[in-house]
Structures are given as structure tokens and as C-alpha cells.
C-alpha positions as CSV (number, residue, x, y, z in Angstrom):
1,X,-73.8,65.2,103.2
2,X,-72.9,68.6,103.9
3,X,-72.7,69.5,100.4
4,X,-76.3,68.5,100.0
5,X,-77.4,70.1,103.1
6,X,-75.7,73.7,102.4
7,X,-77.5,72.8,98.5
8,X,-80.9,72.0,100.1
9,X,-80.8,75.3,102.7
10,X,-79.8,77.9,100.0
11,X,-82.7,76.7,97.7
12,X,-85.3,76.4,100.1
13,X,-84.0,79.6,102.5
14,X,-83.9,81.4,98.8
15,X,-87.6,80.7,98.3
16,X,-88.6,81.7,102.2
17,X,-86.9,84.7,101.7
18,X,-88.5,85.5,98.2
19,X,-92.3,85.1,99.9
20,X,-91.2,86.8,103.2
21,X,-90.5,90.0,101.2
22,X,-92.1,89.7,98.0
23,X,-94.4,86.6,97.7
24,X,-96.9,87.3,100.5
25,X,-97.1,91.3,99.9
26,X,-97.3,91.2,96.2
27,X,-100.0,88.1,95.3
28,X,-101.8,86.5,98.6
29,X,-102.9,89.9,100.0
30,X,-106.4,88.9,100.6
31,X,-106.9,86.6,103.9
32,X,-109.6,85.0,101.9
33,X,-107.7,83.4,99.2
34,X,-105.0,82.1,102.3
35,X,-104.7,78.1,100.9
36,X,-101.8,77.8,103.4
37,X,-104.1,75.9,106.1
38,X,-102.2,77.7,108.5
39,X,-104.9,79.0,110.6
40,X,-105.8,75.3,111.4
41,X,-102.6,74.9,112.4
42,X,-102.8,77.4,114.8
43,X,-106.1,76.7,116.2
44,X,-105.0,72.6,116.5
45,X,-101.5,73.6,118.2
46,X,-103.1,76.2,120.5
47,X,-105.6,74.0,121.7
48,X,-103.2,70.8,122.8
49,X,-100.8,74.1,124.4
50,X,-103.8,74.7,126.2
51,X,-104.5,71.8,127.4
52,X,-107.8,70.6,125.3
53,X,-108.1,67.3,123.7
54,X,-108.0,67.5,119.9
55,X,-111.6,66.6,118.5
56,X,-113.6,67.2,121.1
57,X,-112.4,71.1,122.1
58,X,-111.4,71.9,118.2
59,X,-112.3,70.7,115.0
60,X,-109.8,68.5,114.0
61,X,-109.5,66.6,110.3
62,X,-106.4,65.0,110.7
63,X,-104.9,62.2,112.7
64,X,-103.8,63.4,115.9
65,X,-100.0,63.1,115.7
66,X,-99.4,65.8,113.1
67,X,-101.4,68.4,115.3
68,X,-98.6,67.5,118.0
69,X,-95.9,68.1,115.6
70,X,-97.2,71.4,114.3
71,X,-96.6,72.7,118.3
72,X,-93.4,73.9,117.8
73,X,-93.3,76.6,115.0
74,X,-97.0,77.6,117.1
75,X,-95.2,78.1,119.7
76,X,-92.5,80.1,118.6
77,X,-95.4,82.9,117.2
78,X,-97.2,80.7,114.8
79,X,-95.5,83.4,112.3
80,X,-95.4,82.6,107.9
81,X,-91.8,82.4,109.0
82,X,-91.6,80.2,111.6
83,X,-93.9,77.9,109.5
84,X,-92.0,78.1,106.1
85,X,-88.6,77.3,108.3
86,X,-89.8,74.3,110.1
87,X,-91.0,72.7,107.2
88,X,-88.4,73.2,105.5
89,X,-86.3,71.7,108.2
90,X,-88.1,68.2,107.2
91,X,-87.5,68.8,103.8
92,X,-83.7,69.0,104.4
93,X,-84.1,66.0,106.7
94,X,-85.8,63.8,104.2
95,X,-82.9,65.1,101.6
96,X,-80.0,64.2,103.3
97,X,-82.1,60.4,104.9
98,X,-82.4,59.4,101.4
99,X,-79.0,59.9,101.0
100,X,-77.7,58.2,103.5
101,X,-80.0,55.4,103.8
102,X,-79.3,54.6,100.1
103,X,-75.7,55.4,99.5
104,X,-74.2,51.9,100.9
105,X,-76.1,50.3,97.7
106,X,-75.1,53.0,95.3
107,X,-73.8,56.7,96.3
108,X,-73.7,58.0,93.0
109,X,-77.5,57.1,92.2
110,X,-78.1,57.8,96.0
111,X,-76.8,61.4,95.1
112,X,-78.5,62.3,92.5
113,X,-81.8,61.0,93.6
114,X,-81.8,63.0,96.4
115,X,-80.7,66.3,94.3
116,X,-83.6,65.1,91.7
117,X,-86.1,65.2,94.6
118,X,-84.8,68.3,96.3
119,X,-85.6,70.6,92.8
120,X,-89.2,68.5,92.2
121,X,-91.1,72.3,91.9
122,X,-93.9,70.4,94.4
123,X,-90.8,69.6,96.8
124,X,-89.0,73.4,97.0
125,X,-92.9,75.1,97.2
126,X,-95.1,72.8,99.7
127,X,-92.9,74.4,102.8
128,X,-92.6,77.7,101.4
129,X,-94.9,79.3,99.2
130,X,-97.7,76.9,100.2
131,X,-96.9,75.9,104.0
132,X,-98.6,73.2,104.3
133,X,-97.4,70.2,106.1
134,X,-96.5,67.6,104.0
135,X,-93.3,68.4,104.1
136,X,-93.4,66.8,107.4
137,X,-95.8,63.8,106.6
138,X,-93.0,63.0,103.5
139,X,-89.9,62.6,105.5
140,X,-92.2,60.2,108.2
141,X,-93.2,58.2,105.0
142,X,-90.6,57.3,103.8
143,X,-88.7,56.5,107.1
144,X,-90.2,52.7,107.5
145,X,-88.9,52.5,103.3
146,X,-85.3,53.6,104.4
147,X,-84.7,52.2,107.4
148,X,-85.4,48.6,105.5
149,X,-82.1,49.4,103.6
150,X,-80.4,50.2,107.1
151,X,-81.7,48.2,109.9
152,X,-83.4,45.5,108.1
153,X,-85.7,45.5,111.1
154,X,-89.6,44.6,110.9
155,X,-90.4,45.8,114.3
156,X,-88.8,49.2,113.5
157,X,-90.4,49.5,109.9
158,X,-93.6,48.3,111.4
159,X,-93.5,51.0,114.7
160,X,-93.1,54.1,112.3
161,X,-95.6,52.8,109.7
162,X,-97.9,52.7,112.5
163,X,-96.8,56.2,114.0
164,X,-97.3,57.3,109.9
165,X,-101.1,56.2,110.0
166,X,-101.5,58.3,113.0
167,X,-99.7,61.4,111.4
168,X,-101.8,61.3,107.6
169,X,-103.7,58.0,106.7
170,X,-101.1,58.0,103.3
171,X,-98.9,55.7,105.8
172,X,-101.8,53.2,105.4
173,X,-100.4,51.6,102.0
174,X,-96.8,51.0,104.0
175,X,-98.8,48.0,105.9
176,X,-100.1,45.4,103.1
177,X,-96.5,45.2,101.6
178,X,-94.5,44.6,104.9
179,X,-97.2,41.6,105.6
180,X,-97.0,40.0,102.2
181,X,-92.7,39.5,103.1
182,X,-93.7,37.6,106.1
183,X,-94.7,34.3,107.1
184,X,-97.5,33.7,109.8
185,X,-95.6,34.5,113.1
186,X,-94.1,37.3,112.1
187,X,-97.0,38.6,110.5
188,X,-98.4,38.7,114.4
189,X,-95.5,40.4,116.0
190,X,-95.7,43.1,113.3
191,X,-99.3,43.5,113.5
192,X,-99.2,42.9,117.5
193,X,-96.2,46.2,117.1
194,X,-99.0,48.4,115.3
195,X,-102.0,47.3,117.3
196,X,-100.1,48.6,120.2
197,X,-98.7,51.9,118.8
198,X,-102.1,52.4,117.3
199,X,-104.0,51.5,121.0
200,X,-101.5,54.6,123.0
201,X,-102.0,56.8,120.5
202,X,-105.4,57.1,119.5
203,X,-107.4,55.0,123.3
204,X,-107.4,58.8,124.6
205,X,-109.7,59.7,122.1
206,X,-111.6,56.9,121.5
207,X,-112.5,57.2,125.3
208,X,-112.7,61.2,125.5
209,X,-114.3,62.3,122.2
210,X,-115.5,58.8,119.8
211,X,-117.8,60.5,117.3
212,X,-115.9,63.5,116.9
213,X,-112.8,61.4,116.6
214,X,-114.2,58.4,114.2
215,X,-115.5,61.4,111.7
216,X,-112.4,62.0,109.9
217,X,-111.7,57.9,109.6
218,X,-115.5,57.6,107.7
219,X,-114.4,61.0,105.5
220,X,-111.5,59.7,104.3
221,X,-112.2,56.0,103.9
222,X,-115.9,56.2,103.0
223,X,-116.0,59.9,101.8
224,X,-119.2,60.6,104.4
225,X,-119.5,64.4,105.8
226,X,-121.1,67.4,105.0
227,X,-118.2,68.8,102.8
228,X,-116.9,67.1,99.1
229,X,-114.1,65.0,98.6
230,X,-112.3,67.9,96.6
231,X,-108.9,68.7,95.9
232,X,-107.2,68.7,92.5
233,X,-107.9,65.6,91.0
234,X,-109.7,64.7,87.2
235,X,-113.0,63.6,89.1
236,X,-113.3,66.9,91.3
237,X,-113.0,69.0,87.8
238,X,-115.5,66.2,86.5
239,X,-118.1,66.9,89.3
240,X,-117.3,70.3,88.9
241,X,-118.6,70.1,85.4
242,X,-121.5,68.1,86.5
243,X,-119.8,64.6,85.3
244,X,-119.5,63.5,89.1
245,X,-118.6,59.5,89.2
246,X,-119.9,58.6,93.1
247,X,-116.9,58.3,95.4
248,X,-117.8,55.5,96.8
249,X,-117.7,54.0,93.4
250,X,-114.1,55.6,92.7
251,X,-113.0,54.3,96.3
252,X,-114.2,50.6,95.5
253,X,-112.4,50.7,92.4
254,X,-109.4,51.7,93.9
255,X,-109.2,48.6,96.5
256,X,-109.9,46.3,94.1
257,X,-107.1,48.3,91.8
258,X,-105.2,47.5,95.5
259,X,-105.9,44.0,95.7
260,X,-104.4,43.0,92.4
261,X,-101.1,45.0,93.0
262,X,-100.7,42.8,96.0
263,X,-101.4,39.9,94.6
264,X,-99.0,40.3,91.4
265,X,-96.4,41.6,94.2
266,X,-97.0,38.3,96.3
267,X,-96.9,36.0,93.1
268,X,-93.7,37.8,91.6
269,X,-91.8,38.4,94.9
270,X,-92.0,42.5,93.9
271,X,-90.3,44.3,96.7
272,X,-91.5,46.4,99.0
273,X,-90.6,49.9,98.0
274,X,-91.8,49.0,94.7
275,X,-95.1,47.8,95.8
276,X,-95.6,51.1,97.8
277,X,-94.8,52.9,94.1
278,X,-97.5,51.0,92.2
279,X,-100.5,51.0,95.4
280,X,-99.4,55.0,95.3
281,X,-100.3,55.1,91.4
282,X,-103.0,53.6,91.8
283,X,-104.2,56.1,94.3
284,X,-103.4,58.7,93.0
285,X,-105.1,58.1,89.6
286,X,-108.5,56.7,91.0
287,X,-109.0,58.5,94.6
288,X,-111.0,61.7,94.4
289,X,-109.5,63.7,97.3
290,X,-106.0,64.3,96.1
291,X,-104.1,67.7,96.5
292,X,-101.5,69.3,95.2
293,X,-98.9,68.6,97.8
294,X,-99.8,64.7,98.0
295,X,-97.5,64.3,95.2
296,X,-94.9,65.0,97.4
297,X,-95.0,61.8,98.9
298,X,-95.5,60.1,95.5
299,X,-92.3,61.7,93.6
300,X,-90.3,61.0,97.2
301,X,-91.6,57.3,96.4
302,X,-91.0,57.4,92.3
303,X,-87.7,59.2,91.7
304,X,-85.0,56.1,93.7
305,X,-87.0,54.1,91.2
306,X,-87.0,55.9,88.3
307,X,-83.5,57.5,88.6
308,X,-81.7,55.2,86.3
309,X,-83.9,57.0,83.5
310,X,-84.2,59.9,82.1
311,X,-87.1,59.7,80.3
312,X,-89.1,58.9,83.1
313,X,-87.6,61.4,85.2
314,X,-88.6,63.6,82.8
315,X,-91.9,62.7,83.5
316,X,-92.0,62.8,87.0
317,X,-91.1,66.6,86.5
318,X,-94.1,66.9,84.4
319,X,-96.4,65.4,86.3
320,X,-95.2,67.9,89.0
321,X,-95.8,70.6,86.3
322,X,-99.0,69.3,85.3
323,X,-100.3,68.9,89.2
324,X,-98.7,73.2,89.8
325,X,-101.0,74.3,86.8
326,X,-103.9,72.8,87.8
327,X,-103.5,74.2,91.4
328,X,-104.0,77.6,90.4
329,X,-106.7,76.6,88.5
330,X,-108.6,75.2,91.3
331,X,-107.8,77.5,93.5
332,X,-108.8,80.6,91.1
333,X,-111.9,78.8,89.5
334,X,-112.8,76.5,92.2
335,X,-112.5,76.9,95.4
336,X,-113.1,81.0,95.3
337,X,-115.7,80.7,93.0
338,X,-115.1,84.0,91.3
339,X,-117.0,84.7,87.8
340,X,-114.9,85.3,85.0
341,X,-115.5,85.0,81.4
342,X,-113.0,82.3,81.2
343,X,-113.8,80.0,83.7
344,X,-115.4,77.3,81.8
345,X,-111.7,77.6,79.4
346,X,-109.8,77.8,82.6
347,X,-111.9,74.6,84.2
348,X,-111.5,72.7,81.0
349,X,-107.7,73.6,80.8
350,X,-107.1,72.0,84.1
351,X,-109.5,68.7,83.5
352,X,-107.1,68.3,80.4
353,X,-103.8,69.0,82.6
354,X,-105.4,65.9,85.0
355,X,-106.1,64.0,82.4
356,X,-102.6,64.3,80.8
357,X,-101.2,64.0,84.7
358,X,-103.2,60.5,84.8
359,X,-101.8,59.4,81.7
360,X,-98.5,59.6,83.1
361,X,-99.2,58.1,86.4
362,X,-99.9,55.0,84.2
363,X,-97.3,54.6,81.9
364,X,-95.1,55.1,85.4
365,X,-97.2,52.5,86.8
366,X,-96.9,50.4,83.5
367,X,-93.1,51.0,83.6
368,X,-92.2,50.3,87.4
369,X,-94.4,46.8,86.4
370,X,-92.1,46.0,83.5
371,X,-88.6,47.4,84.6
372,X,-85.9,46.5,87.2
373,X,-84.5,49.3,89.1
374,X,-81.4,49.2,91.3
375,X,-83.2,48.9,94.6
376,X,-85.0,45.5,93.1
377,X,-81.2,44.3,93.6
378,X,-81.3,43.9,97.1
379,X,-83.2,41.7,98.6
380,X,-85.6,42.7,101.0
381,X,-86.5,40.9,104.9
């Protein structure tokens, strides 16, 4: 543990330091390329310091419990700094959890996996370089998944899937597995745990500022609102290109894509961390609003499955590859909009980086279906 945390604070206190002196000064110079989101930060935090309701006082496009958990580094100056070190801090958390939630089955494997996701390029620059805070939203993800392997309790894995929702909606897909290990009653006390976490969090809102609140549920779910579903995935370059498939169509095909994961799962008594892996992949390939520093959460998911092999490892690492290129190709061509000669190159490069990336997701996907890992050992609930 402590050789992991000393490991995990040089690496990611090595990159701070490089955009504290160099980074910042050198590239991002121009507020108006600033892809940090850490404006909206501020303007989130600063309103609950203040004493405003979320939603109603400041536009808000989140779930409310990540606004509360961006307070801190606010209000210690709201400073690059003071971002890129609290995020980090959950990246050394979610290092040194996987460790020790998975060591008792196998500390070597348990090791190296958390080394493997540590140096993931998307895990060393989403709470440096790029701030943004899905270095927090990981290490609450994957807390129901570890604590399975530690507590064996439903009521705990089901209260922080629920307080996961309420941080970033990616929680969602920790709920369907939990219910398919459980018989009728305790499918009721789980869901009775979640109703009621769900009810304290979110009633405030519901009662103070409804429409303003419900917006970001119909963005995300049903992709309504005045601005796109955008982010970095194939169908965004495709619209882009004026090959737009309707999200609504691309969301429908994805929960039937959902359904018949969980229905294999239930039929061939997959376990639950694996059946998060495959619902992921199947997200992640089909669901237009994906960004870069999703894949966070999906290569925290992947790599204690895929550790055994290097191969597929070796994939992961491209995918993360694959997803940085076409980053700064959204970002450059994209979202600023700037002419160039080469955009229509640069455009197509990153449509064939996605499509490449998708590839991938599938064969992982065809692989996790196919293969026993070491956590498949151990049974789950």
C-alpha cells in the first residue's frame, strides 16, 4: 500500500507540477479554448457556499451530489491547483481501494491491476491536465463493485449505487445486475434502500426547482434540450459530417443492446462486475454523448478483468490512445470551429480513430463473453 501510494503521488504530483509551470503557460493560454469545465465548477460550488439551491439559482447539468463534492477545492480558491490536487486525491484513493478490496483473492493480480490502471494515459491526465471530475465519479463507481469482495453486503452495495446515480447517471448500470442476484424479497429491501437514498437526496429539488431539476434527467436519457448530444464519440464525428443517426434511435438500440446482456447474465449466472463490464461496452459503443474522460470509469471496470492478459491489456491501452487522439481533434476541429485547410483530414482522422476504438470495445466485449477471469472465481451474494 504505501509503495503504491508514494507510486501513484509522484506520477500524478509529476504531471500537476508539469501544467502548473509549463502546461497551462505554454498551450491553453486562451480562456476560450479552457475544456477543463472548471468555471462550472466554480459557479455550482459558489452558489451551494452561498446558500442557493442548485438548479433553480445556477444552471446546473449534473446530479446534485457532485456539485457538493466539488465545495472543497472551491473553497480553498477554486485555483488550477487546488483542482488538479483534489482530484488527484481520488485518483490515489481509487488506486490503493482496488488494491485492497481485491488482494484477499489474489495480491499479485490485485497489484498489478491497480499499477495497470494508475498509468491508463486517460487515468494520469483527467485530474491534471484536463481537471475534470471524473476522477471523483470513478473511485464512487467502483465502490458498490469492491465492497462486494469485502462486505458482501447488498444494503451497502445498493446505498452507494444509489448515492452513484445521484453523483453522474454512469452509476445507473450498477442497479440491473445487483437485482438479477436476488430473489423477490430482497429485491424490495434493495430497491426500498435506493428509493430512500434517492427520496433525501433529490425531494429538495423536486419541491424547490421541478423543471429546472427534471431537465438534465430528459437530456441525458432522452437527449431533449437546446444543445447536441456531443462529445467524442463515432456518431458525433458522423453528424458532424452530416451522417447524423437520431439519438433517440442510438439510445433505443442501446437498451435493447441492455436487455440482452441481462438476460444472457441471468441465464448463465454471469457475475456482477462482469455484467457491469459488458452493459459499459455496450454504452460506450452505441450512446452518442460519450467523452473523453468517461473511459475512465470503463478501463477502471475492464483492466481486474482483463489483467490475466496481455493482449487485451494491450488493447485497453489503445483504446485509451485512440479515445486521447480524437480529443484533440474534437476539441481543435469541433468544438472551436476554427477553419483550417485540414479539417475535413483532421475530422476524418478522428471518425477512423472511433471507429477503430469501437472495434476494440467489441472484441473486449466479445472476449469478457467468452473468457473466465479470476474474479468469475468467486462467487458473488
Amino acid at each position: 500500500m504505501l509503495v503504491l501510494l508514494l507510486v501513484a503521488c509522484l506520477a500524478l504530483g509529476g504531471l500537476t507540477a508539469a501544467d502548473r509551470l509549463y502546461v497551462d503557460r505554454a498551450v491553453n493560454t486562451d480562456p476560450a479554448t479552457d475544456h477543463t469545465d472548471n468555471q462550472l465548477y466554480v459557479q455550482r460550488a459558489e452558489t451551494i457556499l452561498e446558500g442557493k439551491l442548485l438548479y433553480r439559482d445556477v444552471e446546473t447539468q449534473t446530479p446534485p451530489l457532485i456539485n457538493y463534492l466539488l465545495v472543497p477545492p472551491v473553497a480553498l480558491g477554486g485555483s488550477p491547483l487546488a483542482f488538479e490536487i483534489y482530484f488527484s486525491a481520488f485518483i490515489v484513493l481509487t488506486v490503493l481501494a482496488l488494491f485492497a478490496a481485491l488482494s484477499p483473492i489474489d495480491e499479485r493480480r490485485a497489484l498489478w491491476v491497480a499499477l495497470a490502471f494508475l498509468f491508463v494515459p486517460t487515468t494520469l491526465v483527467t485530474p491534471t491536465l484536463a481537471r475534470q471530475d471524473e476522477s471523483i465519479v470513478v473511485f464512487f463507481f467502483l465502490l458498490p463493485l469492491l465492497l462486494m469482495y469485502v462486505s458482501r453486503s447488498r444494503h451497502l452495495y445498493a446505498l452507494f449505487a444509489a448515492l452513484g446515480i445521484w453523483l453522474k447517471m454512469h452509476s445507473v448500470f450498477l442497479v440491473p445486475p445487483l437485482l438479477l442476484k436476488s430473489n423477490r424479497r430482497q429485491t424490495l429491501k434493495e430497491l426500498g434502500v435506493m428509493a430512500g437514498v434517492s427520496l433525501v437526496v433529490t425531494l429538495p429539488f423536486f419541491v424547490l426547482a421541478l423543471d429546472q431539476f427534471v431537465w438534465h434527467l430528459r437530456f441525458y436519457l432522452l437527449g431533449e434540450g437546446d444543445e447536441a448530444l456531443q462529445g467524442i464519440s463515432l456518431w458525433r464525428i458522423l453528424e458532424f459530417r452530416s451522417y447524423a443517426v437520431p439519438s433517440l434511435l442510438l439510445i433505443g438500440a442501446m437498451g435493447i443492446a441492455l436487455l440482452a446482456i441481462y438476460y444472457h447474465s441471468y441465464r448463465h449466472r454471469l457475475g456482477v462486475w462482469k455484467t457491469v463490464a459488458l452493459t459499459l461496452l455496450a454504452y460506450f459503443v452505441l450512446y452518442p454523448k460519450i467523452h473523453y474522460e468517461y473511459f475512465l470509469i470503463l478501463f477502471a471496470v475492464l483492466i481486474p478483468l482483463l489483467i490475466e492478459s496481455k493482449k487485451m491489456m494491450g488493447m485497453t491501452y489503445g483504446m485509451a490512445a485512440l479515445s486521447g487522439i480524437t480529443l484533440l481533434i474534437e476539441q481543435r476541429y469541433l468544438d472551436w470551429g476554427t477553419a483550417s485547410a485540414h479539417d475535413a483530414v483532421m475530422v476524418a482522422l478522428a471518425g477512423l480513430c472511433m471507429a477503430a476504438l469501437d472495434v476494440l470495445l467489441v472484441l473486449t466485449f466479445r472476449h469478457l463473453l467468452t473468457t473466465r477471469t479470476w474474479l468469475d472465481g468467486k462467487p458473488l451474494f
